[in-house]
C-alpha positions as semicolon CSV with decimal commas, in nm:
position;residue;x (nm);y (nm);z (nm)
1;X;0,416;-0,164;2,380
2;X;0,733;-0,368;2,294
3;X;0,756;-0,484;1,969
4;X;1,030;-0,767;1,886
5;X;1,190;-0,681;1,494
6;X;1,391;-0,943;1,358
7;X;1,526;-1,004;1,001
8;X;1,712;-1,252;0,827
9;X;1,617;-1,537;1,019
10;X;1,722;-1,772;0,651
11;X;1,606;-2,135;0,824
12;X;1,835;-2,086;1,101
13;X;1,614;-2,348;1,376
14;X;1,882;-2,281;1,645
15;X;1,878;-1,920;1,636
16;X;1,468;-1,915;1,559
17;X;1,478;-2,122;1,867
18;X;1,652;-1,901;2,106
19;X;1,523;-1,578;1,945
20;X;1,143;-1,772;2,066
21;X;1,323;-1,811;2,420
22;X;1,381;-1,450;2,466
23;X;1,086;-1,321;2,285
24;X;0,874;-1,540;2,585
25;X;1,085;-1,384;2,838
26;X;1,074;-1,072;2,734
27;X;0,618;-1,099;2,719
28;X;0,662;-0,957;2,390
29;X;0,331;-0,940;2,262
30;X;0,456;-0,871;1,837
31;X;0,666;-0,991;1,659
32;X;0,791;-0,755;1,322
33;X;0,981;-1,010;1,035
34;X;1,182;-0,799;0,769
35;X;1,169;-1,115;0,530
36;X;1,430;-1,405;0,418
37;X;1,253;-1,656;0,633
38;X;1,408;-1,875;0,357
39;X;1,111;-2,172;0,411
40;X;0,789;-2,164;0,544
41;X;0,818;-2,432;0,809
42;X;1,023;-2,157;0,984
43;X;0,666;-2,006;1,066
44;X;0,628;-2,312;1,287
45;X;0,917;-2,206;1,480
46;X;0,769;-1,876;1,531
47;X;0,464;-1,933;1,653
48;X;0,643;-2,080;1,962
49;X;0,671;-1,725;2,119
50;X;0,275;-1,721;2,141
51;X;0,306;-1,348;1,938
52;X;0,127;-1,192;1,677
53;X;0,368;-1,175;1,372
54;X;0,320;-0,949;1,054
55;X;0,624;-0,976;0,804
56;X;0,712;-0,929;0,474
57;X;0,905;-1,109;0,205
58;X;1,276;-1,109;0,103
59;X;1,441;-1,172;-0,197
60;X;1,545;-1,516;-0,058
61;X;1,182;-1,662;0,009
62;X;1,113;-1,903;-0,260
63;X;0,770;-2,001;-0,164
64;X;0,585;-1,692;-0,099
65;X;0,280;-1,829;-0,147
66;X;0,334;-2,085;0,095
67;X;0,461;-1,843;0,377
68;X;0,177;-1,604;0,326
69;X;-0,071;-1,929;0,368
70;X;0,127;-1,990;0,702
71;X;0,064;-1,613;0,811
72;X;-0,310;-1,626;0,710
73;X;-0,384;-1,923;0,867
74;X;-0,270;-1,767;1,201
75;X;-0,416;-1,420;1,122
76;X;-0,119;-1,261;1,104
77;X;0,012;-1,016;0,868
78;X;0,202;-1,079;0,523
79;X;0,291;-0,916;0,187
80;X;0,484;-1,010;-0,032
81;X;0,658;-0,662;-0,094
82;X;0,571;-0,387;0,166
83;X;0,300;-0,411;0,433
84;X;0,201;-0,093;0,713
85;X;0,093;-0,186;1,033
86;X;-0,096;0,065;1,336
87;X;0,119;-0,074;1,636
88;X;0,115;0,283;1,833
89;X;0,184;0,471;1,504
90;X;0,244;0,328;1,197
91;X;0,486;0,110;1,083
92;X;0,564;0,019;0,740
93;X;0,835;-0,329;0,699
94;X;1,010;-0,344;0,359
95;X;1,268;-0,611;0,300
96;X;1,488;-0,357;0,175
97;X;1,658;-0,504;-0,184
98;X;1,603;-0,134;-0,279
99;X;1,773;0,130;-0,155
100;X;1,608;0,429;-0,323
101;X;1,211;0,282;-0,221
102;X;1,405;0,279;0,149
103;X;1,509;0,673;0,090
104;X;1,130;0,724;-0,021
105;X;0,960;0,556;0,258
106;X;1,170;0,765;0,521
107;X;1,120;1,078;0,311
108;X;0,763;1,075;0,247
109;X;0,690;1,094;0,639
110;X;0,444;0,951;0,595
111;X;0,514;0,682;0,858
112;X;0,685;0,699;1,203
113;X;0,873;0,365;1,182
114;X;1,063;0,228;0,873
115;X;1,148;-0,139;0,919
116;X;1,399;-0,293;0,681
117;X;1,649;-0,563;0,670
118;X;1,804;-0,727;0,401
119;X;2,195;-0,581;0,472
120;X;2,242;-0,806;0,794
121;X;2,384;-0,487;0,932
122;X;2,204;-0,321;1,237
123;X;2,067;0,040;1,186
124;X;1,893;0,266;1,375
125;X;1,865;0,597;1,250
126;X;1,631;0,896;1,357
127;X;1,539;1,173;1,075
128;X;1,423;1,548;1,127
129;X;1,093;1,427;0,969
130;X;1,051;1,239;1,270
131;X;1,112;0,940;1,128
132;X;1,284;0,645;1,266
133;X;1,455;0,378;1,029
134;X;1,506;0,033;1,192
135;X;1,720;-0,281;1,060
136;X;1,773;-0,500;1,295
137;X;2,059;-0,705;1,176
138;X;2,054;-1,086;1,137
139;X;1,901;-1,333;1,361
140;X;2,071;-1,611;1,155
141;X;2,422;-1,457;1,231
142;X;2,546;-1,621;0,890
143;X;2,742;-1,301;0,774
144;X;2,839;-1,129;1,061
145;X;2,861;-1,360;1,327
146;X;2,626;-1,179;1,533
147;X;2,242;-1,248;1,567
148;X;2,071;-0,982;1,647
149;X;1,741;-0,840;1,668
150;X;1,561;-0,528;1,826
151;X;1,336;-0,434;2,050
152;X;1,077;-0,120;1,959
153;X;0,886;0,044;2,212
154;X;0,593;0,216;2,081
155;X;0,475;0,502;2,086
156;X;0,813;0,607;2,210
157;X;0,977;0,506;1,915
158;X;1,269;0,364;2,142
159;X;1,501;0,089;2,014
160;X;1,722;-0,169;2,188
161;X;1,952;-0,405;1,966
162;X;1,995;-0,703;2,086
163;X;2,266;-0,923;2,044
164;X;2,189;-1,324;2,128
């Protein structure tokens, strides 16, 4: 199963756009969201890759309420803090505004994936615990200048960054 994981996507409609383009060509049947969709319309956007989207919320959405209305309505996923997910294995998404809940998560073991954004930094680390923690950068490419997001193949727990 390949799983698209993006982050950071803060109302960015060219790079949402684009980020749909490959998603299509890639038959990618989820879509992961790390939070700081920013506004709610960008759900809109989204839903143009025809994927199933769970996500979470960042310390930069202002409506929450809003976006998880937008989720529901689709029958997605959505919290508003952390939300686990069976995609092959299970798959918690945290925004990631706190480190030490991040060290938890991928101590605990309790899950095989750890998604996270909020640094706008790619990361993709692999613990003893068998434990793989995922960021996949920014899609916006505001602070680095690179948009990125990541492709997860479950159950292998295999990632691919990808830079568009």
């Amino acid at each position: 199963m390949k799983i698209a994981v993006i982050s950071d996507t803060h109302d960015n409609k060219e790079a949402i756009n684009r980020l749909v383009e490959q998603i299509k060509a890639e038959k990618i049947e989820f879509i992961i969201h790390a939070g700081d969709h920013i506004s709610p319309f960008t759900i809109e956007w989204l839903s143009k890759a025809s994927a199933k989207i769970f996500g979470v919320a960042g310390n930069n959405d202002g409506e929450k309420e809003l976006l998880m209305k937008k989720y529901l309505e689709k029958g997605w996923g959505f919290s508003y803090s952390t939300l686990t997910v069976n995609l092959s294995g299970g798959i918690t998404i945290y925004h990631g505004t706190d480190q030490k809940l991040v060290e938890a998560l991928i101590k605990s073991g309790l899950y095989k994936v750890i998604i996270s954004g909020h640094t706008h930094r790619p990361l993709i680390n692999y613990y003893d615990n068998d434990v793989l923690h995922l960021n996949p950068g920014e899609a916006c490419g505001y602070l680095t200048g690179k948009r990125t997001y990541a492709i997860l193949r479950m159950p292998e727990k295999t990632v691919e960054i990808i830079e568009f």
